[in-house]
N, C-alpha and C positions, 0 to 999 in steps of 0.2 A: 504494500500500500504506500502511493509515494506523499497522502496528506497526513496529519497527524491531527492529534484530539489535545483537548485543553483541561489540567486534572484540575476537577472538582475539591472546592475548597471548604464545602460543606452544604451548600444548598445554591452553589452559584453557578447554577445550568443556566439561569435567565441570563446574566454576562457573558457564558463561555460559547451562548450559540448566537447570539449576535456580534461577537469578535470575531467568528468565526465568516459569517455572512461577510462583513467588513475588510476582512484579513483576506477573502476570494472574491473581493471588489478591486482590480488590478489598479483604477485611476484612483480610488482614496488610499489603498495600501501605498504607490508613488507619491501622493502627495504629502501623505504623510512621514514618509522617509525624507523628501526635499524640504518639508519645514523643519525635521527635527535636527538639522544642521545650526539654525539660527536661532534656537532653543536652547534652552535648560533645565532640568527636572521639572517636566511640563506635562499636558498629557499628551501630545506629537510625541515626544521623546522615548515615553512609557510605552506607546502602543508599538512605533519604530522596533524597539528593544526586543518587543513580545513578538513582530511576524517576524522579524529574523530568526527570532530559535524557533517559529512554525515552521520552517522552509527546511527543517533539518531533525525537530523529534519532537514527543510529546511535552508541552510548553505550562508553563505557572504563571497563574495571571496575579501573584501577590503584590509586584510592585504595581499593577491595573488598582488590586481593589484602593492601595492607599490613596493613589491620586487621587479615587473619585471620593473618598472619605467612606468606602463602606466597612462599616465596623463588624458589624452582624452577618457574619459567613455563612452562619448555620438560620437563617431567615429567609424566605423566599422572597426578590420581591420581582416588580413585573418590567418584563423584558422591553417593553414600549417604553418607559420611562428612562432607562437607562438609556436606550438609544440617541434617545432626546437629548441625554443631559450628554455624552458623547459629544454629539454633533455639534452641540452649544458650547463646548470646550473648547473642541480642536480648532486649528487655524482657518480662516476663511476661506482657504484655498481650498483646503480636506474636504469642508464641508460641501461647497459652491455645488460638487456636481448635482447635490441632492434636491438644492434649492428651488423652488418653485413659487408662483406669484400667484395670486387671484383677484379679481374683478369682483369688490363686492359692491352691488348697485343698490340704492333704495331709489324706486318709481314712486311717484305719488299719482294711484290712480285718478286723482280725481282732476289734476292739472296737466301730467306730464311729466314735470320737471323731475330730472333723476339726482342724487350725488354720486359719485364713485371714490373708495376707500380702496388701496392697493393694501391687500396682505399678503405678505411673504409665509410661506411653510417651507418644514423640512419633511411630514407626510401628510396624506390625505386620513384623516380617523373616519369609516367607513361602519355607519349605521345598522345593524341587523334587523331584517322586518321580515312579517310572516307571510310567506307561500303555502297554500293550502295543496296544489297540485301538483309543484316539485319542489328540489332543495333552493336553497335562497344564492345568488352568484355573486361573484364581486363585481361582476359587471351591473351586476342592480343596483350593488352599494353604492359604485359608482355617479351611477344616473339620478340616485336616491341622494344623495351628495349636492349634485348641482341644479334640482331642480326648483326652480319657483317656489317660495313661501311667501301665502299671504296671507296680511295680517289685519282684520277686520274687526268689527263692534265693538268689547272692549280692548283690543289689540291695536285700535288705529294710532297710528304713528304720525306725529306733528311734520306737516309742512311749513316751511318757509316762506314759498309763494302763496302758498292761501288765506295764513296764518289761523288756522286752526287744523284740527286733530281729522285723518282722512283716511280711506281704503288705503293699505301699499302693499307691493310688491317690492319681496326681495330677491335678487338677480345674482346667480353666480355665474363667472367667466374664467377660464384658466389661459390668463394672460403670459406669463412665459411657464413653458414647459420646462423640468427639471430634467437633466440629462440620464439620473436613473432614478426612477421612480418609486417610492416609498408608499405602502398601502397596510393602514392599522385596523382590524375588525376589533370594532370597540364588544369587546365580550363580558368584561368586565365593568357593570353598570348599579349605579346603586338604586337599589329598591326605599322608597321613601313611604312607602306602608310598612314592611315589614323595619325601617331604621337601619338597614344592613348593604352592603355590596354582597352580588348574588353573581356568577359566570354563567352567560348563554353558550350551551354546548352542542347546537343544534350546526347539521351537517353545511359547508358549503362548498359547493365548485369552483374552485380554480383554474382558471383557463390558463395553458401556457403561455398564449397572445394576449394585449386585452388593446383595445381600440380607445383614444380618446375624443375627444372635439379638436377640429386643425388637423385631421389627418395623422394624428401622434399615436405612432403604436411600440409600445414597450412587451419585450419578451422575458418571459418569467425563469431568473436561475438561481432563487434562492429567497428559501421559507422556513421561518421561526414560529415553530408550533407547542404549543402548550399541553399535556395530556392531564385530567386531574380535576381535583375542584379549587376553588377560592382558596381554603384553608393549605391546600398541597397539592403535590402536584410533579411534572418536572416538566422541562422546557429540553427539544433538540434544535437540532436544524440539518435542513433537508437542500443540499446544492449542487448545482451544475456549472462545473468550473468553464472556462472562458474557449479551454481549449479545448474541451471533452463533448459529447452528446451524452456522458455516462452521469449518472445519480451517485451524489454520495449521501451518511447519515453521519452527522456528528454530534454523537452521544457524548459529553465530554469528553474522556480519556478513548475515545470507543471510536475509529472511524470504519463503516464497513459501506460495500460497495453495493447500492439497491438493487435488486434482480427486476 
């Protein structure tokens, strides 16, 4: 096997499969080697340290966890977050390929007049809703994402040309596309009857293509999947290296080849 695995430092599968993703992302693994030159005990430097000894045997992510300040090894926590606070860390350059913008409009039905707010992201968080007749896609999540919200009766939203409270619509647009594209299925959601976070484990499809708006199609080589409940659980990750058509599974310390 010529990839290796990341040993488990107590309950840190949710870090070791998305460094893992990251570390078989060839333009942030380079970018992050070219900043960690002009660095110093940073996290470029940290990560830098860590895919060199991936490129050669099984790897420890303990100068990883200082960086980020995690104390509690033996604590799960969720994989989506970390990635976040990653990206938010490392150098602008690292992060850039991920980066993505959106068009958020408010129309006021009742004049016209729209504003538009530019938001930057580093992933899309991808809403789970009920299909009665098959499983739910990310291409739903997707479209489910950018569709039209409107916000009427006691929801109307204040115009400024009208100067009072009116029907509106809200507008999303994926104004520049991110060079590799990042997709969260928000699973983990808090139930406000019950006072608790609860995890939706309901089935969905993943398409290896997925098509955006502007003709943007991204190909899928790598997924950080959860098995478990709320309370526990473990996290792998499932990739298709740049130069391969082959599957691999990397179970932290664990890398085997999918049949």
């Amino acid at each position: 096997m010529k990839y290796y695995g990341l040993r488990n430092q107590g309950a840190t599968c949710y870090l070791n499969s998305i460094l893992q993703a990251l570390f078989m992302t060839r333009e942030f693994r380079e970018a992050v080697k070219s900043c960690s030159k002009h660095h110093k005990d940073d996290i470029n430097v940290r990560l830098n340290t860590l895919f060199e000894s991936l490129k050669e045997k099984t790897s420890e992510t303990t100068e990883v966890t200082k960086t980020l300040r995690i104390e509690k090894v033996y604590e799960q926590q969720d994989a989506g977050q970390y990635l976040e606070k990653i990206l938010s860390d490392v150098s602008d350059e690292a992060s850039e390929i991920f980066k993505g913008e959106l068009i958020h409009r408010t129309v006021c039905d009742q004049c016209g007049s729209h504003t538009d707010d530019e938001v930057p992201f580093l992933f899309l968080s991808l809403p789970l809703m009920d299909y009665s007749n098959r499983n739910y896609s990310v291409e739903d999540g997707i479209q489910e994402f950018l569709k039209d919200v409107e916000f009427c009766g006691e929801d109307q939203m204040y115009c400024d040309e009208c100067k009072y409270k009116c029907d509106t619509t809200i507008k999303y647009k994926l104004k520049h596309h991110p060079e590799i594209l990042i997709l969260l299925l928000k699973r983990f959601e808090y139930n406000y009857h019950r006072m608790s976070y609860s995890k939706d484990s309901r089935a969905v499809d993943v398409c290896y293509t997925i098509d955006l708006p502007e003709n943007q199609t991204y190909e899928l080589y790598a997924l950080v999947e959860h098995v478990g409940s709320l309370t526990g659980g473990h996290y792998t990750a499932t990739i298709k290296p740049e130069d391969e058509d082959r599957w691999y599974k990397f179970n932290d310390s664990s890398v085997t080849l999918v049949r």
